[in-house]
Legacy VTK file of the C-alpha trace (Angstrom):
# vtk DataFile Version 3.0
C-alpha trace
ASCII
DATASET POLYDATA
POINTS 89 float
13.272 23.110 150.784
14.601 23.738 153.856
15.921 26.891 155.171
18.565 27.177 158.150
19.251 29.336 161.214
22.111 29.456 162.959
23.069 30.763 166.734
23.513 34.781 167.177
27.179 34.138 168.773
26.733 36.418 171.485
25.030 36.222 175.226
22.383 37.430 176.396
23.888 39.446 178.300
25.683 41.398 175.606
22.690 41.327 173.330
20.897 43.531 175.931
23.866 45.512 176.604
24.484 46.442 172.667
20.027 47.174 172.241
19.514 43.748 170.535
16.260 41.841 170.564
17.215 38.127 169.947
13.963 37.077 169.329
13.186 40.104 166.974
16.749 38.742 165.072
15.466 35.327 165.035
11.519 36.376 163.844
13.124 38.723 160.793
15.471 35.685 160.015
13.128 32.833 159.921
10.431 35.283 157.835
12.657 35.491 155.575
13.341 32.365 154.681
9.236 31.107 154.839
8.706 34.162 152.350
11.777 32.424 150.527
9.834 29.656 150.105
11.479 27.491 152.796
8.742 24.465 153.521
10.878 23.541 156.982
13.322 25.592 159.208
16.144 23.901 160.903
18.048 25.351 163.650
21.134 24.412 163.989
24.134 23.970 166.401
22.725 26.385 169.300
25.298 26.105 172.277
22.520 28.038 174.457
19.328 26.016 174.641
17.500 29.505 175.970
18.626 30.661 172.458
16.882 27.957 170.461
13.936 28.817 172.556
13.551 31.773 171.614
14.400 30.957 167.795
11.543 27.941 167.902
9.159 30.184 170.080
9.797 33.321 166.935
9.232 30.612 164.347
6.419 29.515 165.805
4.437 33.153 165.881
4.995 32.611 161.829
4.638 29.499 160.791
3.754 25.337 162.003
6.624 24.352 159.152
8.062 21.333 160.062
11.619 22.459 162.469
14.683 20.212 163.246
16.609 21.601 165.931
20.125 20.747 166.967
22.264 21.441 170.212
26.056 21.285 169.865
27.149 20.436 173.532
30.814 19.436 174.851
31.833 15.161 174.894
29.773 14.618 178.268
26.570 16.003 176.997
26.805 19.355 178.568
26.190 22.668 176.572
27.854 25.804 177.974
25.495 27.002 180.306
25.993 23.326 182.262
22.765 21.947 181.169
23.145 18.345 180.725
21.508 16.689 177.336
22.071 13.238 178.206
23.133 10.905 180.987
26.474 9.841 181.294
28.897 7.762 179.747
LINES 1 90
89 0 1 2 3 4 5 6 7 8 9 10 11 12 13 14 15 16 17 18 19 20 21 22 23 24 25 26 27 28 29 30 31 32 33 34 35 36 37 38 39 40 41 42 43 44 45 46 47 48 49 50 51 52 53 54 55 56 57 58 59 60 61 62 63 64 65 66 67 68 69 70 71 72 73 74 75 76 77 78 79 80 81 82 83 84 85 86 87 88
């Protein structure tokens, strides 16, 4: 069984503004679903990739499950922050 994590939906820079730790959010999250008896995470559809770093680098302080991670990024490959995934078309 697998269990899923999804982005926060806000920026970094509002998380620090409004006192939240991301990768606190993302550590109680993905504990919760290994003590649920998830046997793989899979994060999905981060927009940020500096967000699904720090959701991998919280998973991987609990557990070596087996993780799937997916980026959801714009036609040409880019996410928000401008980071290209791929070369172009």
């Amino acid at each position: 069984m697998a269990g899923s994590v999804g982005p926060l939906g806000i920026s970094a820079d509002e998380a620090e503004t409004r006192g939240i730790d991301r990768a606190a959010v993302f550590h109680e999250q993905v504990a919760g679903l290994l003590d649920g008896g998830a046997d793989a995470i899979f994060f999905e559809t981060f927009l940020d990739y500096d967000e699904l770093e720090l959701a991998l680098g919280a998973k991987m302080k609990l557990s070596k499950a087996p993780t799937i991670c997916s980026l959801a990024c714009e036609s040409e490959g880019r996410l928000s922050s401008g980071l290209t995934l791929v070369g172009g078309f």
